[in-house]
C-alpha positions in Angstrom: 0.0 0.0 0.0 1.5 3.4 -1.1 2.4 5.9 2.0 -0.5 8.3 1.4 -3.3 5.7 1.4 -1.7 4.0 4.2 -1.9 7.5 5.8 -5.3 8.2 5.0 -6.3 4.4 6.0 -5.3 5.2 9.7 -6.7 9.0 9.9 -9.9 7.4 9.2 -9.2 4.8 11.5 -8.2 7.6 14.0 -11.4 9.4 13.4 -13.8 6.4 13.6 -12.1 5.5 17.4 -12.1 9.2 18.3 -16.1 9.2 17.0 -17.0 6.4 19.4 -15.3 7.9 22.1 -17.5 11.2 21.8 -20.4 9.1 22.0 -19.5 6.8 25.2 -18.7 10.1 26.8 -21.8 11.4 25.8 -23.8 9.0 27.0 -21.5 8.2 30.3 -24.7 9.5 32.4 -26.8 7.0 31.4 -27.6 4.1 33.8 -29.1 1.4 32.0 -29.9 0.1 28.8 -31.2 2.7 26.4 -31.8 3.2 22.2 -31.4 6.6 21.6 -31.6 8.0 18.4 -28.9 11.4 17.4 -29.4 13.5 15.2 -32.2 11.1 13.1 -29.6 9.3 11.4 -28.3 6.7 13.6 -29.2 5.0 16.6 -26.9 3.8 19.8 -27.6 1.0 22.0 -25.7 1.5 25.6 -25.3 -1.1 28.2 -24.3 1.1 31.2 -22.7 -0.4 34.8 -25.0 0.9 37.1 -21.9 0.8 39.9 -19.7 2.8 37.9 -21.7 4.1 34.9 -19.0 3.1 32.8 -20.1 2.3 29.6 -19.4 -1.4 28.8 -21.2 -2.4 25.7 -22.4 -0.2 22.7 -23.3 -0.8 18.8 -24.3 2.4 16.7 -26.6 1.4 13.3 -29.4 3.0 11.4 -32.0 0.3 12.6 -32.8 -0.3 16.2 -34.1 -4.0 16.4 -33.6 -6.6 18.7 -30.5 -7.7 16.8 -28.7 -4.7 17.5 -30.1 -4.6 21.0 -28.4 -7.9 21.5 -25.2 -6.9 19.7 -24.9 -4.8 22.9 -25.4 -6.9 24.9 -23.1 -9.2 23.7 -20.5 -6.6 23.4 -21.1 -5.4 27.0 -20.7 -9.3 28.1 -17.7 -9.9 26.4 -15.5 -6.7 27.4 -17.1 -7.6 31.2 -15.8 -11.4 31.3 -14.1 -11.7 28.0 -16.5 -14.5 26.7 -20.0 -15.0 27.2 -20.5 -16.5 30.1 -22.5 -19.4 30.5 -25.1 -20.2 32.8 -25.8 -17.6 35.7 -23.3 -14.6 35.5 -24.8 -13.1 38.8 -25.7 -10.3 36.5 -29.0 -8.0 36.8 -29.9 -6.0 33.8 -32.6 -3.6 33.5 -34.1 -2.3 30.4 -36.7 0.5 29.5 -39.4 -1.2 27.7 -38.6 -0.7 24.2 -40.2 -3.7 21.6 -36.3 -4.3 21.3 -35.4 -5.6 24.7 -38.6 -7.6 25.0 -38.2 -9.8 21.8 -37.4 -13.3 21.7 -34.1 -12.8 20.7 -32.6 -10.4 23.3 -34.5 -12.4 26.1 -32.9 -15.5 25.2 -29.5 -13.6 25.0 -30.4 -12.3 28.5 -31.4 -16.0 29.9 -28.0 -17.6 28.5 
């Protein structure tokens, strides 16, 4: 790869981490699980520990469906105990009541 795409590879790169860190911080007050849409273009799916209200899981898309209600999940799971656990993680999760959180998919995420 020639220097200047190489270059223009990793600013983009830089941008996209420094985007996602503008929207964790943004949404570091939150305490649960929440779809918010910004700006009507996209929407952002936060898992938030209540303890610390660090956020631990988050997927941005232009949909908000179960499926990207469980990609955070999955994503908040994974950076918590680096696999998804199995069985009973001694883990309470809260949700507002969005169709999202109460489909078949997510709940069976949320059992597992």
């Amino acid at each position: 790869m020639p220097p200047p795409a190489k270059e223009a590879l990793l600013a983009a790169g830089r941008e996209e981490r420094e985007r996602r860190q503008d929207i964790r911080r943004s949404l570091g007050n939150r305490r649960d699980v929440r779809g918010t849409r910004l700006d009507g273009l996209v929407y952002v799916n936060a898992v938030i520990d209540c303890a610390d209200r660090e956020c631990v899981g988050l997927n941005v898309s232009q949909r908000n469906d179960a499926r990207e209600a469980a990609w955070a999940l999955e994503d908040a799971l994974i950076r918590r105990f680096g696999a998804l656990p199995k069985g009973d993680a001694n883990v309470i999760l809260r949700t507002d009541n969005a169709l999202a959180y109460a489909s078949e998919l997510y709940r069976a995420l949320a059992k597992s």
